[in-house]
C-alpha positions as a printed NumPy array, in Angstrom:
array([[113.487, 115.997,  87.652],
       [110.956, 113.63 ,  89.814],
       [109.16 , 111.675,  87.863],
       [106.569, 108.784,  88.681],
       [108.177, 106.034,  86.556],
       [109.247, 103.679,  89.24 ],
       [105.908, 103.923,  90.763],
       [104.463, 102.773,  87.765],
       [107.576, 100.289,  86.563],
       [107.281,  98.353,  89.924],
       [103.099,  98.73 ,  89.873],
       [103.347,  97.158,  86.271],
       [105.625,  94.314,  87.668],
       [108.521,  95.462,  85.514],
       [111.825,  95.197,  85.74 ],
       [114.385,  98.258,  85.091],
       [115.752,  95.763,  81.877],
       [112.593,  94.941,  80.675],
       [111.027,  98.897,  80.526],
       [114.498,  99.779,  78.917],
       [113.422,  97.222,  76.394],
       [110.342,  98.4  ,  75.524],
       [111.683, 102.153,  75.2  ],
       [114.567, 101.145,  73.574],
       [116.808, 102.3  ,  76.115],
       [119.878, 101.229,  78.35 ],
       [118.888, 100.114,  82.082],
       [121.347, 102.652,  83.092],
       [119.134, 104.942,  81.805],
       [116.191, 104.152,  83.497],
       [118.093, 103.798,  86.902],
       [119.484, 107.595,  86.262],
       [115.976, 108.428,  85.804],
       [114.29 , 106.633,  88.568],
       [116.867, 108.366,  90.928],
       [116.578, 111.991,  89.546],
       [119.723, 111.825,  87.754],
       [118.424, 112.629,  84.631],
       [115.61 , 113.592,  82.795],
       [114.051, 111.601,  79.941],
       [114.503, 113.398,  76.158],
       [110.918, 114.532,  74.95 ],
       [110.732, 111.163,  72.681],
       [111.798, 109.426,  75.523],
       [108.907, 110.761,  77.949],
       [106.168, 110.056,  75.263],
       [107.258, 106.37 ,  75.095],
       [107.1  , 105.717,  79.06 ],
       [103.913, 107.327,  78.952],
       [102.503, 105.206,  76.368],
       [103.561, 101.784,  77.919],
       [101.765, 103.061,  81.693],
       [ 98.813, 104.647,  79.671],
       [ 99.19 , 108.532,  81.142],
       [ 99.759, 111.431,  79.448],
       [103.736, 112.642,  79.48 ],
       [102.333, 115.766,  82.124],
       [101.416, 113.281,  84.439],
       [104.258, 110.952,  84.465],
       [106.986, 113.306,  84.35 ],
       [104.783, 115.442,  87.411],
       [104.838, 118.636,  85.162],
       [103.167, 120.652,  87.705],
       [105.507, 120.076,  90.416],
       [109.151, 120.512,  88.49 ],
       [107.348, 123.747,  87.333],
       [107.117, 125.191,  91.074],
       [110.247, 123.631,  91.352],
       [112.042, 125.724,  88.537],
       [110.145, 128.562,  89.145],
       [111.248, 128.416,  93.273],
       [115.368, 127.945,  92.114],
       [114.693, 130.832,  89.609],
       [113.489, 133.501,  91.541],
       [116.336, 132.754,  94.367]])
């Protein structure tokens, strides 16, 4: 899943370690994101939204995974 959280990590000045810390997650975690590895739980989407300030749709560029999905569904 793309997502827009190293955009905003590196925009904030943060460091994969420190945004773990304030989502209470590994840095592993945030590395498998930032590389489309893995996507973020639900609770784990709200609180990187909340530290950059944008709502979860934004972050986690709902619009575009959609087309995504919907383009490997349909082949």
């Amino acid at each position: 899943m793309h997502t827009r959280i190293k955009s905003y990590r590196q925009a904030a000045g943060l460091t994969q370690a420190q945004l773990a810390d304030q989502v209470r997650v590994s840095p592993r975690t945030i590395i498998s994101i930032e590389k489309e590895q893995y996507s973020p739980s639900l609770m784990l989407a709200y609180r990187l939204a909340r530290v950059f300030g944008v709502s979860v749709e934004h972050l986690c560029c709902l619009d575009e995974n959609l087309r995504r999905a919907d383009q490997d569904w349909s082949e």
